[in-house]
C-alpha positions in Angstrom: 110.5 178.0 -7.2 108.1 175.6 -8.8 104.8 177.0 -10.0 102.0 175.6 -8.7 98.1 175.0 -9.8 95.6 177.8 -7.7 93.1 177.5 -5.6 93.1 180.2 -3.3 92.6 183.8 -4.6 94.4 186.0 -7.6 96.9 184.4 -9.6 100.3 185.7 -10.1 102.6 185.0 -12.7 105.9 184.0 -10.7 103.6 181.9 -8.5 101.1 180.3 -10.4 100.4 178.5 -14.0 98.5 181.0 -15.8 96.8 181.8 -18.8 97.5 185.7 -20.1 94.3 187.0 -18.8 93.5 189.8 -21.5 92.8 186.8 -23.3 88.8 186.8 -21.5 89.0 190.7 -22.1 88.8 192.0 -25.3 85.0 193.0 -24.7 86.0 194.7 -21.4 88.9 196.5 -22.7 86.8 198.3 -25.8 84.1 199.2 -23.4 86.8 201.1 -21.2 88.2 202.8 -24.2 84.5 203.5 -25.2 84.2 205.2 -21.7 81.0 202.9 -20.4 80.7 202.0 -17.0 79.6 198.5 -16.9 79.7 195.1 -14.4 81.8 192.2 -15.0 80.2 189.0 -14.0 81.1 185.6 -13.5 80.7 182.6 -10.6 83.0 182.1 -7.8 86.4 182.0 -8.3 86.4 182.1 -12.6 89.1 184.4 -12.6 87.4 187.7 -11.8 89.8 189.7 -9.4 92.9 188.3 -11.5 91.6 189.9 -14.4 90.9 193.5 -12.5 94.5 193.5 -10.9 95.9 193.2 -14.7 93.3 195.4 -15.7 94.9 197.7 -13.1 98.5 197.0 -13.9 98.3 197.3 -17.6 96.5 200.9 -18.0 99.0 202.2 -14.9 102.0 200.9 -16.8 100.9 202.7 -20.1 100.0 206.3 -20.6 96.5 206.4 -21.9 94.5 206.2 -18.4 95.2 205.9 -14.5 93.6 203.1 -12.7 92.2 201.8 -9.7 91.2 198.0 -8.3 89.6 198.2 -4.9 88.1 195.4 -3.0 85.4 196.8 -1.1 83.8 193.2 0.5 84.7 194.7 3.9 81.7 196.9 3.6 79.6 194.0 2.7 76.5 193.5 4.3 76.4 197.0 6.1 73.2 198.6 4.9 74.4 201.8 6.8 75.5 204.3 4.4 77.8 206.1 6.8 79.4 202.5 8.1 79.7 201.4 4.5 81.1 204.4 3.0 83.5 204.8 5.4 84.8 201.6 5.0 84.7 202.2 1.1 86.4 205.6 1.3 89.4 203.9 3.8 89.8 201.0 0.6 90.3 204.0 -1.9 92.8 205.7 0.5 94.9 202.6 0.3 94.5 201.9 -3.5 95.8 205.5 -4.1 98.7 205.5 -2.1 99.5 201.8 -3.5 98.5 202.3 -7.2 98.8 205.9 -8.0 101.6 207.1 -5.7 101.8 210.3 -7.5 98.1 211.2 -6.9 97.6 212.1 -3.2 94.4 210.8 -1.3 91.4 213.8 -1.5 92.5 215.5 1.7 88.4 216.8 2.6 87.9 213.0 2.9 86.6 213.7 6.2 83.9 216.8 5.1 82.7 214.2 2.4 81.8 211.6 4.6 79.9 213.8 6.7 77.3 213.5 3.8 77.4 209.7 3.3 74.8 210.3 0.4 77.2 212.1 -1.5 80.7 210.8 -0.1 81.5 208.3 -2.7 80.8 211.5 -5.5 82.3 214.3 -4.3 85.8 211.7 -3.4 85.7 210.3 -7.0 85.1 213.8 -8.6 88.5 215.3 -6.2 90.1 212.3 -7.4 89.3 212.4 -11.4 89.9 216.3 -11.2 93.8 215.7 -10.1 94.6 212.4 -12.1 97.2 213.2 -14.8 95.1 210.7 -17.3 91.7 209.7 -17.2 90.6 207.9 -14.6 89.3 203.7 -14.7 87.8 202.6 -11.3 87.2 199.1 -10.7 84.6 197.9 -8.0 85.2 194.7 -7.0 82.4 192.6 -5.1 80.6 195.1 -5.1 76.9 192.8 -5.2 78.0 192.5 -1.0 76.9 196.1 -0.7 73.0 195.9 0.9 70.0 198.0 1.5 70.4 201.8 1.5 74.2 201.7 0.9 73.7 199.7 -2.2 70.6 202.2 -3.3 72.9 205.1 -2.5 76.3 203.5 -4.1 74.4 203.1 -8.0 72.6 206.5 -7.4 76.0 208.5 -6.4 77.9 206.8 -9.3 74.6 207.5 -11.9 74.7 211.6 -10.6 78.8 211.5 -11.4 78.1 209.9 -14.8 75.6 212.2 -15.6 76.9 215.5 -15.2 81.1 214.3 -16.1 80.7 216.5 -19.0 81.4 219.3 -16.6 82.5 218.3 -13.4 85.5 215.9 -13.2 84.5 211.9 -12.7 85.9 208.5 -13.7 86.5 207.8 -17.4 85.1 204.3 -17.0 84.3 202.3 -13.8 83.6 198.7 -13.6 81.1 196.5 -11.1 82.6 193.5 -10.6 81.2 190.4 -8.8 78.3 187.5 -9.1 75.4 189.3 -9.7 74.3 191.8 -12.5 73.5 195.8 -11.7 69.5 194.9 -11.8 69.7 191.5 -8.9 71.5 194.5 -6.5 68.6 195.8 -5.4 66.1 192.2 -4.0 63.6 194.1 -1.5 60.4 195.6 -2.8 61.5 198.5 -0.8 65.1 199.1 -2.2 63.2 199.1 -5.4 60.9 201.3 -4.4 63.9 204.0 -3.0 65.0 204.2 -6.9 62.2 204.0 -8.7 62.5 207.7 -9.9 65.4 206.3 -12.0 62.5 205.7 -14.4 63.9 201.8 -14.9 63.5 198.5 -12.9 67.2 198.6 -13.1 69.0 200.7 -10.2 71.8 201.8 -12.4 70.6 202.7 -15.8 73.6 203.8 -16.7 75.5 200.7 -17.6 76.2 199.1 -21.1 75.3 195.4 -21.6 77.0 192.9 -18.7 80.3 191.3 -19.2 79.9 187.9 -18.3 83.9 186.4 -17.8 84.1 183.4 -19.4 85.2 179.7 -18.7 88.4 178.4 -20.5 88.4 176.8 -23.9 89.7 173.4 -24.2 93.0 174.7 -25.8 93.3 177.0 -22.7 92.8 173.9 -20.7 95.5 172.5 -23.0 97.8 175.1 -22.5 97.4 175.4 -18.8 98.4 171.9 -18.3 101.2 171.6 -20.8 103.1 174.2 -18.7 103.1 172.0 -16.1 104.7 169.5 -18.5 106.9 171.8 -19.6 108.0 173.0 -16.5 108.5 169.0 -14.9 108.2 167.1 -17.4 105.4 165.3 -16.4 102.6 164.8 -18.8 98.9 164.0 -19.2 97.5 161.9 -21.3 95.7 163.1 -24.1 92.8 161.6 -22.9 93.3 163.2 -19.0 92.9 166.5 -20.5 89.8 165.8 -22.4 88.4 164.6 -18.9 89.5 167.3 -17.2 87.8 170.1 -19.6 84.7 167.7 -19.7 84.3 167.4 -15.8 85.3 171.2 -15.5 83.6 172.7 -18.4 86.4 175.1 -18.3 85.8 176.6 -14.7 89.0 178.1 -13.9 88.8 177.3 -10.5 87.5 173.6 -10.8 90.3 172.8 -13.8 93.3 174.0 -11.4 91.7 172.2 -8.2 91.9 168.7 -10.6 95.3 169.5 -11.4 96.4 171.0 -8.3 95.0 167.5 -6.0 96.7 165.5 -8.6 100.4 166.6 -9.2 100.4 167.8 -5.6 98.6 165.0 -3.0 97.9 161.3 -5.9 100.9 161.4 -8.4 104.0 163.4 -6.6 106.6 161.4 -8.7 106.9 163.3 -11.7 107.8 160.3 -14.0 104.4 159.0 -13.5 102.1 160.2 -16.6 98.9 161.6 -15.5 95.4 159.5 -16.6 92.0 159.8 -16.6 92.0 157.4 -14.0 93.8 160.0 -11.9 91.3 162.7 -12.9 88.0 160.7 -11.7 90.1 160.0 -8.2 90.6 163.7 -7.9 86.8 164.5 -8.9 86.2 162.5 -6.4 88.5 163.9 -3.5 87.0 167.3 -4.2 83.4 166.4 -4.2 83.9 164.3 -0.6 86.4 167.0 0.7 84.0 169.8 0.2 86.4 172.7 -0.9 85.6 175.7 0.4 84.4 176.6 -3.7 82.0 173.4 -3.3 80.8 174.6 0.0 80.2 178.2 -1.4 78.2 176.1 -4.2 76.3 174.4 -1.8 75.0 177.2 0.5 73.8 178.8 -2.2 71.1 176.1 -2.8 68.9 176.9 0.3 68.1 180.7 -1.4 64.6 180.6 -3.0 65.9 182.2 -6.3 68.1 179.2 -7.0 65.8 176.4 -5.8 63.3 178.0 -8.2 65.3 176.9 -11.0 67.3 173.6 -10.0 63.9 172.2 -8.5 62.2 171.3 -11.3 65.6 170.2 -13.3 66.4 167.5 -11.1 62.8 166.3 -11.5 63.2 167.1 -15.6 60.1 169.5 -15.4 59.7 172.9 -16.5 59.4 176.0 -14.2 57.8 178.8 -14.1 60.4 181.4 -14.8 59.5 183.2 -18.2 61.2 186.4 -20.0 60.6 188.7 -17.6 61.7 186.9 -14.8 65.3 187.5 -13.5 65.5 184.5 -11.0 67.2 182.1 -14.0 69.5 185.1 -15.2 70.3 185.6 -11.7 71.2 181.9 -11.1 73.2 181.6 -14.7 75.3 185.0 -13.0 76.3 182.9 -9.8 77.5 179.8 -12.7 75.3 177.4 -11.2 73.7 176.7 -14.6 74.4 177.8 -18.4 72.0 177.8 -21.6 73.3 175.5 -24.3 71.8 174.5 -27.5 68.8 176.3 -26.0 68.5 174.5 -22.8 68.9 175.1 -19.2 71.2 172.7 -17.6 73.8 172.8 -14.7 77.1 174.8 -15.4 79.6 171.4 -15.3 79.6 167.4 -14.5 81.2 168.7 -11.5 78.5 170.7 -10.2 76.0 168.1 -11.6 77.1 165.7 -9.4 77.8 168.0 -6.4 74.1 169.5 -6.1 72.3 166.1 -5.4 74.6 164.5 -3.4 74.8 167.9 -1.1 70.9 167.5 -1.0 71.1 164.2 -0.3 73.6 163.6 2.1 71.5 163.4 5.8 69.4 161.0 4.1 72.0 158.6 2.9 73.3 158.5 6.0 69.6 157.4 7.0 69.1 154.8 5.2 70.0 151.1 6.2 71.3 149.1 2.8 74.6 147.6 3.2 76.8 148.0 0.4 78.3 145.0 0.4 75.0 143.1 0.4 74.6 144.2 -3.4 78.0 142.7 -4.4 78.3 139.0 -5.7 81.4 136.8 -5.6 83.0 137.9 -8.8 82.8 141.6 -7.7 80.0 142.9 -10.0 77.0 144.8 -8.9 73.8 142.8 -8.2 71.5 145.6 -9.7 68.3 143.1 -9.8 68.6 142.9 -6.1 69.2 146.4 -5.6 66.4 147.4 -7.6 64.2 144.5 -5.9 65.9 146.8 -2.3 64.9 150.3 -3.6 61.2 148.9 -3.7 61.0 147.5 -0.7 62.5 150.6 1.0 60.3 153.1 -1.1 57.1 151.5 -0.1 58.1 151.2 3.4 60.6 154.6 4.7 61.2 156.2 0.9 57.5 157.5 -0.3 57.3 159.5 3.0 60.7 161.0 3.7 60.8 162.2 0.4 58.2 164.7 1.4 60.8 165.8 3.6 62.7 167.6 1.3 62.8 171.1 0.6 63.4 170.3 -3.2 59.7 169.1 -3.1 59.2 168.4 -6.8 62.5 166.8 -7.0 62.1 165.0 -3.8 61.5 161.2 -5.3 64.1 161.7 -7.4 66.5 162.5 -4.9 65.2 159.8 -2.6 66.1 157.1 -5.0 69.8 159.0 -6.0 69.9 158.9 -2.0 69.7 155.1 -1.7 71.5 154.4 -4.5 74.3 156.4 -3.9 74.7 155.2 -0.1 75.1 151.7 -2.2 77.3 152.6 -4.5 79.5 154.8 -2.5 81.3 151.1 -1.7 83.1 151.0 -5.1 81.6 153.0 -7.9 80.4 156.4 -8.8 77.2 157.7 -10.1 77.5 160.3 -13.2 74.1 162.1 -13.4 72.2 164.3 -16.7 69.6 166.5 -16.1 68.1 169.7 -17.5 64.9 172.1 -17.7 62.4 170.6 -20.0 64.0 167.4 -20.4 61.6 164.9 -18.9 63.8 163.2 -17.0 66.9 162.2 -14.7 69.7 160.0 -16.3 71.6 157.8 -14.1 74.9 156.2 -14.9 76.6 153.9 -12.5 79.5 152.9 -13.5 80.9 149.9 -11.2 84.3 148.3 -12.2 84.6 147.7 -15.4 80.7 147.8 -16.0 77.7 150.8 -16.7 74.5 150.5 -15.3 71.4 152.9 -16.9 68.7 154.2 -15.0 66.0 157.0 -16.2 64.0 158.1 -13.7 60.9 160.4 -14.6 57.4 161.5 -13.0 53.8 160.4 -14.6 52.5 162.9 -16.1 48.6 163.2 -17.4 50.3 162.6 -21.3 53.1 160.4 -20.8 52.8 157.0 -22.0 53.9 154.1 -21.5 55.7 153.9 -24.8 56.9 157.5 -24.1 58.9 156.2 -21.4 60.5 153.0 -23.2 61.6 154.9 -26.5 63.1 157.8 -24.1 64.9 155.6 -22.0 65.9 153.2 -25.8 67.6 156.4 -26.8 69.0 157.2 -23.5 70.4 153.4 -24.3 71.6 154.3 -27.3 73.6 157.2 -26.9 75.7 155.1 -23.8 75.7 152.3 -26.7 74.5 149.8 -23.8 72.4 147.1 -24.4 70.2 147.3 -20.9 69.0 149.8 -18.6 66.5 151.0 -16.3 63.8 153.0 -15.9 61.9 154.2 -12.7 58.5 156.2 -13.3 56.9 157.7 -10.4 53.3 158.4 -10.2 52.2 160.6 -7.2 48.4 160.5 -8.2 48.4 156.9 -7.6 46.0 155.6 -4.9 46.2 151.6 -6.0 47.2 149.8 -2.6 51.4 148.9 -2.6 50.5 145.5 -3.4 49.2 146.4 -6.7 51.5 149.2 -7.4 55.1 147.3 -7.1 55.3 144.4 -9.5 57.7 142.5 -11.8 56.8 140.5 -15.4 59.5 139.9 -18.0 58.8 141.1 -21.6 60.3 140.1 -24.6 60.5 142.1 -28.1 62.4 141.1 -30.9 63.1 144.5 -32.3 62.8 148.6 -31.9 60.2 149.1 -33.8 57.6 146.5 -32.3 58.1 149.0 -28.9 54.2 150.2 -29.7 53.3 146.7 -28.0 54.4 147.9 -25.0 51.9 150.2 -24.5 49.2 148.8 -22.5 51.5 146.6 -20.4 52.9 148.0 -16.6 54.6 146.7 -14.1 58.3 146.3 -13.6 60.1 145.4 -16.6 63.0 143.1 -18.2 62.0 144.6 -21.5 64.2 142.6 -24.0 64.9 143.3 -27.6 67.2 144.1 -30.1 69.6 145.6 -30.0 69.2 146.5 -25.8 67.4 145.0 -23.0 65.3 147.7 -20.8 64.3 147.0 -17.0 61.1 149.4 -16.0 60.4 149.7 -12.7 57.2 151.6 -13.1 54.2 150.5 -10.2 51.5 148.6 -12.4 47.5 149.0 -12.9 45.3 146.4 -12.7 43.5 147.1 -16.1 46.9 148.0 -18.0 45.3 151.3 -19.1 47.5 153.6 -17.6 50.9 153.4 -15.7 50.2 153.7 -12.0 54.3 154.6 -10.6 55.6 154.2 -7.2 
């Protein structure tokens, strides 16, 4: 049988091309042997119930401990501790009898669960007290548990931690799922219920979080050449890169790329595999909505997350600080990641994903014809679409994009909404955007050509020159010679007339930017070496840059 590329729960080795996955677990295995109890984090579909049914596998196969992977998401969202332990108590029965055949099931099951409070102890102390080896329990998605059966989970496991140095209990047990031990517990009033722990946490207990990480690049390699291997068909060089860059190493996102393509685009297996193929299947993904990108998208109506991804798309900074878990508890579900000391979205993929999810109703709103934007020889008429974008700002835009429930973000995604409805007719748009940064980059690349917009916000110190040098370096790292650049200002009050304008201005070289300063409108900035069109609103005095 042909191994194949997963998309769809654990993978197995005489099924699936897979990476050995102790490789992710050298933390996790020296915590076990350390005998900590500890969660094991990571976003949807990275690889986290693969690595707890070799977890499972490789301690029962030895002769150090005994183990135990249970999925307990059937109890999810049952904040009843007698439904939910029931439920919990049935998933250990059948992880007994299929992993530890020689350990029979705690036969007063029954008597314990007439005490849900205690039930999960007293079954995991009967259990420890006849394993031949020390006992490993691994919890898996356990962050569905809710309410009092979540409160009464940590707190049962916390009393069997505390007092194993005499009474039989687990060697080491392991919460895996999205969330760390301290985002459990949300309500003020499941807080309240285990507040005598002394902590904020509800399960003081634990060492440090394992967060499961993303593939390498020479994982992503390696993945991929046993495709090669296996067919013979390769990837380019290049086709990898693009695949690691798009993916940032998601497990889940690298094998769906691989997967679309050797299985739906390029079936004849003489046919090498290009970046060309990899954008197409980007693409597929996105406009297929995979039930991963779906997950991805539901999650961005909870407050927590729009907290965060809010003020990113607009380039601003929030108002999370240290003590606040909402970022660490967005960063767990691998929406975003902190590199190089900066908050920014966890993948291209995802980058692109979030705004056009946001967007979509609107696009479908908005009355620009692609094709209207397209001259004879096939390139994009950006002037005109620009010249389109104002009109449709001053007339539908301004106001709709108070309807958004990203409100900070809201013009931004207004103007990604309209240009993405043009673009969708032959080009794509790649998008950069971070906490802090100060603004949105915009990349569409149509054909053979790249077109740069930076979009940002007036803010009480931004200048004019600001905005040009930020968007010249933008220019510069795309090594383009012309671009963009769209600066809103909400405190505006000119009359439209005054605010949407267009002047041409020419400067012969970087440096001689500084006599930009006073000058507004909307811009066909030349100089050397790059041309930059503003499309700022204008003042009538030229003090200050009055946006759309």
């Amino acid at each position: 049988m042909e191994l194949d590329f997963n998309t769809a729960g654990p993978c197995f080795a005489d099924e699936h091309y897979m990476l050995p996955p102790e490789r992710r677990l050298g933390r996790v295995l020296k915590l076990i042997t350390k005998g900590q109890y500890f969660s094991l984090i990571g976003g949807r579909q990275t690889g986290k119930t693969t690595s707890a049914q070799w977890l499972a596998d490789h301690y029962n196969a030895g002769d150090t401990y005994c183990a135990l992977w249970i999925d307990i998401q059937t109890a999810r969202e049952r904040p009843d501790p007698a439904i939910a332990f029931r439920v919990v108590l049935n998933k250990l029965d059948i992880g007994v009898e299929q992993m530890l055949p020689g350990v029979a099931v705690p036969e007063e099951r029954e008597r314990y669960l007439a005490i849900p409070d205690t039930a999960l102890l007293q079954y995991l102390r009967d259990l420890a007290a006849r394993a031949p080896r020390p006992l490993v329990v691994l919890f898996d998605e356990v962050d569905g548990l809710v309410g009092p059966a979540m409160v009464s989970f940590l707190t049962q496991l916390r009393d069997g931690y505390i007092a194993r140095r005499s009474t039989p209990f687990p060697h080491s047990v392991a919460l895996i799922g999205q969330r760390q031990v301290r985002d459990y517990v949300l309500s003020e009033h499941e807080r309240e219920a285990v507040r005598w722990l002394g902590t904020t946490s509800p399960f003081n207990i634990t060492a440090a979080p394992v967060m499961l990480e993303s593939f390498t690049a020479p994982d992503v390699n390696e993945l991929l050449a046993q495709h090669t291997a296996a067919t013979g068909q390769p990837f380019e060089p290049a086709a990898t890169d693009r695949i690691f860059e798009l993916s940032q190493g998601h497990p889940w996102l690298v094998n769906a790329l691989a997967e679309r393509i050797i299985d739906e685009d390029v079936e004849d297996r003489s046919v090498t595999i290009t970046v060309a193929h990899v954008d197409a299947a980007k693409e597929t993904i996105l406009l297929e909505r995979r039930t991963h990108i779906d997950s991805l998208i539901h999650k961005l109506d909870d407050p927590r997350v729009r907290k965060i991804l809010d003020p990113m798309l607009a380039g601003a900074e929030t108002g999370y600080d240290g003590l606040d878990d909402d970022l660490t508890y967005v960063i767990g579900l691998g929406l975003v990641r902190v590199r190089a000391g900066r908050v920014e979205i966890a993948n291209p993929i995802y980058r692109e994903a979030i705004p056009r999810a946001l967007t979509y109703v609107r696009q479908l709103q908005i009355p620009a014809e692609p094709a209207s934007f397209v001259q004879p020889d096939g390139s994009l008429d950006l002037p005109k679409l620009m010249a389109a974008w104002r009109t449709f700002w001053r007339k539908d835009g301004h106001l709709a994009a108070e309807g958004f429930s990203y409100r900070e973000a809201g013009p931004h995604l207004m103007l990604m909404a309209f240009l993405q409805r043009v673009v969708n007719g032959g080009g794509r748009i790649e998008r950069e955007y971070a906490l802090g940064r100060g603004a949105l980059d915009l990349l569409i690349a149509w054909r053979d050509a790249r077109h740069a917009i930076e979009v940002k916000l007036r803010r009480d110190t931004e200048t004019e020159l600001d905005a040009l040098e930020q968007v010249g370096r933008y220019l510069d790292s795309l090594g383009l010679n012309e671009g963009w650049l769209v600066m809103f200002d909400l405190r505006s009050t000119l009359p439209w007339d005054q605010r949407l304008t267009s002047r041409t201005l020419e400067v012969g070289e970087k440096r001689r930017l500084a006599s930009c300063a006073t000058i507004t409108g909307i811009f066909s900035l030349v100089h050397s070496p790059r041309s930059i069109g503003l499309v700022p609103g204008s003042s009538t005095t030229g003090s200050r840059l009055a946006g759309f």
